[in-house]
N, C-alpha and C positions, 0 to 999 in steps of 0.2 A: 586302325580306324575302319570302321566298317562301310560298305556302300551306303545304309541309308541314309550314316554323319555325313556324307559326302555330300550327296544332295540336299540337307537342309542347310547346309552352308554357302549353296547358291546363292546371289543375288542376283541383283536386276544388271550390276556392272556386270559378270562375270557372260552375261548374253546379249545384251545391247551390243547394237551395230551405232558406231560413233557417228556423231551429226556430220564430219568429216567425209562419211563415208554412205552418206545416203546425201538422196537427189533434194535439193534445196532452189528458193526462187525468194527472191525479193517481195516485198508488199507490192513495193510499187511497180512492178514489172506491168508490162502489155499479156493481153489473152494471146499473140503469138509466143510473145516465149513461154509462158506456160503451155503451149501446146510442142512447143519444142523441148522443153526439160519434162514434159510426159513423155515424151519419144522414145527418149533417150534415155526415162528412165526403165520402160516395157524393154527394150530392147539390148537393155541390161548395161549401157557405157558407162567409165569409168569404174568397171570390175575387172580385176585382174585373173578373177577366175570364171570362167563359161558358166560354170555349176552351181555358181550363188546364186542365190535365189533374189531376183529383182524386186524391186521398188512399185509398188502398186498404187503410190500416191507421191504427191511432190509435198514437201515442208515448205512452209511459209515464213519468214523470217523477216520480223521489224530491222529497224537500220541497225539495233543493238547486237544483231546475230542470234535474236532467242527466238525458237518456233513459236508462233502466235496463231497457226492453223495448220490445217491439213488441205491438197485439193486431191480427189480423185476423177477417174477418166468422166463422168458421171458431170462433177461441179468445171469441169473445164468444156465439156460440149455445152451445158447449162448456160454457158455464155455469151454461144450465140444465139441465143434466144433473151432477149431484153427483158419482156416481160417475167419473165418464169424468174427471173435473181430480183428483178425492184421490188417483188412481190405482187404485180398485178395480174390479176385472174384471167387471160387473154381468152380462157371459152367462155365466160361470161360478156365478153362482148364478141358480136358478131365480127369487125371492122379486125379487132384483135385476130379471128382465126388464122389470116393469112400471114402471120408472123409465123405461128405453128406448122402452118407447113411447109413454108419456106426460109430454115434456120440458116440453111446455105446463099441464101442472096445475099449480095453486100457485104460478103466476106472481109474480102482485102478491108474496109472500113471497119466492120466489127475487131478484127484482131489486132487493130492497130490501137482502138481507142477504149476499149474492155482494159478494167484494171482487173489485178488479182486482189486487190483489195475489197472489189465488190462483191466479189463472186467467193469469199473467202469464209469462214465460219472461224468465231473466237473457241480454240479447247477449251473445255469445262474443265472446272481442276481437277476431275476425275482420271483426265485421260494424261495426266501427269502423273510419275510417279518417281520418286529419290532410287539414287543408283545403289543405297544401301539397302532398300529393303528387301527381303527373302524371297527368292523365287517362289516358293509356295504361294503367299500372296499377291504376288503380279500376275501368277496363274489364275489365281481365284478374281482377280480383280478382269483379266482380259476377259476369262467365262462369262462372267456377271454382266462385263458391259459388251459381250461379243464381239468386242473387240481387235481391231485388224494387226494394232499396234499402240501401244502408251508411250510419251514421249519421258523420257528419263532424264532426271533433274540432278544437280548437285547445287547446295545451294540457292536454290531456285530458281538457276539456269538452267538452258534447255544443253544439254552433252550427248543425249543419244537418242536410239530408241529400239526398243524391246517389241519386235513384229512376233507376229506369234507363228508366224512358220519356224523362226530362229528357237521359240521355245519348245515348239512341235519335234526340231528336228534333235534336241537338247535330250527332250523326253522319250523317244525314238532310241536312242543311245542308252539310255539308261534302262529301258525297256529289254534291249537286247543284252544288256549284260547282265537283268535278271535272271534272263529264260537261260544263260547259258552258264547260270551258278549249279 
């Protein structure tokens, strides 16, 4: 069999990192612990190896166990600023700007009573995609939507997800075993 059978035999399972094994948070969790399972997940815990490549967002998971979003570093400081997640335009009122500049007051209260739910965005069915389909196209799908990561389905549950450093580093490999035919 030759290398290029090899790689069009890829799928999305044979590179996904299992939901097991990525950083995860309840809907209904507080803005601290989503600031705590960001921590923890920049800082790479619950990896058994130093040299994997972390977690750049935490998963969102209804009570059923299935990702229903993504937060990044971005949508978790987002929330301590009120305005900016209910959707009110705080420089268009005056009264509003001192929320803006002072996201850090009232801390301890914002992170207790900030849900991850509000601050959370529902995936598009795009950014799903089944653990059978071909590498090739999970390729061409993360391109298209520049995307960070697609959340990998079986059945229409959520089981993984396909970050495109793991496809980067897939392709990397493959890369170098051309140059050295």
């Amino acid at each position: 069999m030759s290398g290029d059978t090899q790689i069009t035999e890829l799928t999305v399972e044979d590179v996904m990192v299992p939901l097991s094994g990525y950083t995860t948070i309840p809907l209904g969790a507080s803005l601290a612990e989503a600031f705590e399972a960001m921590s923890g997940a920049l800082a790479g815990e619950g990896k058994s190896d130093p040299s994997a490549p972390r977690d750049f967002a935490v998963l969102v998971l209804d009570g059923g166990g299935d990702v229903v979003g993504r937060l990044v570093v971005w949508d978790i400081l987002q929330g301590l600023e009120p305005q900016s997640w209910k959707g009110v335009d705080a420089l268009s009122m005056v009264d509003g700007l001192v929320a803006w500049q002072q996201p850090l007051s009232n801390l301890a209260q914002k992170v207790r009573q900030v849900r991850v739910r509000d601050l959370v965005e529902p995936l598009a069915s795009e950014e799903r995609i089944d653990v059978a389909v071909p590498l090739d196209q999970a390729v061409h799908r993360l391109i298209r939507l520049r995307a960070m990561s697609l959340i990998a389905t079986r059945d229409g549950r959520s089981v993984g997800v396909l970050r495109v450093v793991d496809v980067f580093a897939r392709v990397c490999t493959l890369v170098d075993e051309r140059a050295s035919d």
